[in-house]
N, C-alpha and C positions, 0 to 999 in steps of 0.2 A: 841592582836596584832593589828597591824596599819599599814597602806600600803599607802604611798601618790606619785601619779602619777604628773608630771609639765611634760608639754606641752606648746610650742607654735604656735604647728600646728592643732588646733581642731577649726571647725566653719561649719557652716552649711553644706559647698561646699567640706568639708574635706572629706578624705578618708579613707585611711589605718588606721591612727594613732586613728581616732576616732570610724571606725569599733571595733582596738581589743580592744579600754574602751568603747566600750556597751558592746561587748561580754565579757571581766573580768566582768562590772556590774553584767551582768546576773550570770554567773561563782558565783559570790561572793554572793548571794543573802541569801542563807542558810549557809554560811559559819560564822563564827565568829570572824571576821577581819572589823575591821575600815576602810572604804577605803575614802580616800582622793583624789579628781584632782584638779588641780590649774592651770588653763584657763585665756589667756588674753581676755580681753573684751573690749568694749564701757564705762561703767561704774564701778564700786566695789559692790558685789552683793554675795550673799551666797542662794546655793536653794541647793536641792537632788534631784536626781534620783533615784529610789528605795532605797537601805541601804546606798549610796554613798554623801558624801557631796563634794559636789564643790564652789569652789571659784574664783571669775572670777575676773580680776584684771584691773584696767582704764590701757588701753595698746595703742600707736600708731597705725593709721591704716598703711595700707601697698596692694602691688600690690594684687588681686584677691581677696578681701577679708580676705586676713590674718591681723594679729594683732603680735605685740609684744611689751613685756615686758618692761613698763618704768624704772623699779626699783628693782634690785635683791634685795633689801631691803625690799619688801614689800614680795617676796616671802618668804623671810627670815622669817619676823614675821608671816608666816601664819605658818610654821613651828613652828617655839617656841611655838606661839599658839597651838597648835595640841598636840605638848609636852606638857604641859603642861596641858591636858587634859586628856592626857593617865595615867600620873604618879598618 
């Protein structure tokens, strides 16, 4: 199984949304589920956090630190991508 989270409210300053994706991380750790997050960023960059891979995607800055999402397109292929990784 495969589990992919998109957000565009996770960054350093973030709260809620990025408390309950450390605590799923943790959660998912022993489990046997793909987990996917798909984060706006500064740059296009792929790292993990423990079994978790994320994806962080060149995103406009915005008030307080937030970011978002230049291009539902590139979310798109990160999905396909993913797809086609599981199949």
């Amino acid at each position: 199984m495969k589990l992919i989270d998109i957000t565009a409210y996770y960054h350093n300053c973030s709260g809620g949304i990025k408390t309950y994706l450390q605590n799923k991380i943790k959660w998912l750790e022993d489990k046997p589920i793909d987990h996917i997050v798909v984060i706006p960023g500064k740059v296009n960059k792929t790292y993990t956090v423990g079994r978790t891979k994320f994806y962080e995607l060149s995103s406009f800055r915005m008030i307080g630190g937030y970011r978002y999402f230049r291009s539902i397109k590139e979310i798109n292929e990160v999905i396909e991508r993913e797809k086609t990784r599981y199949c």
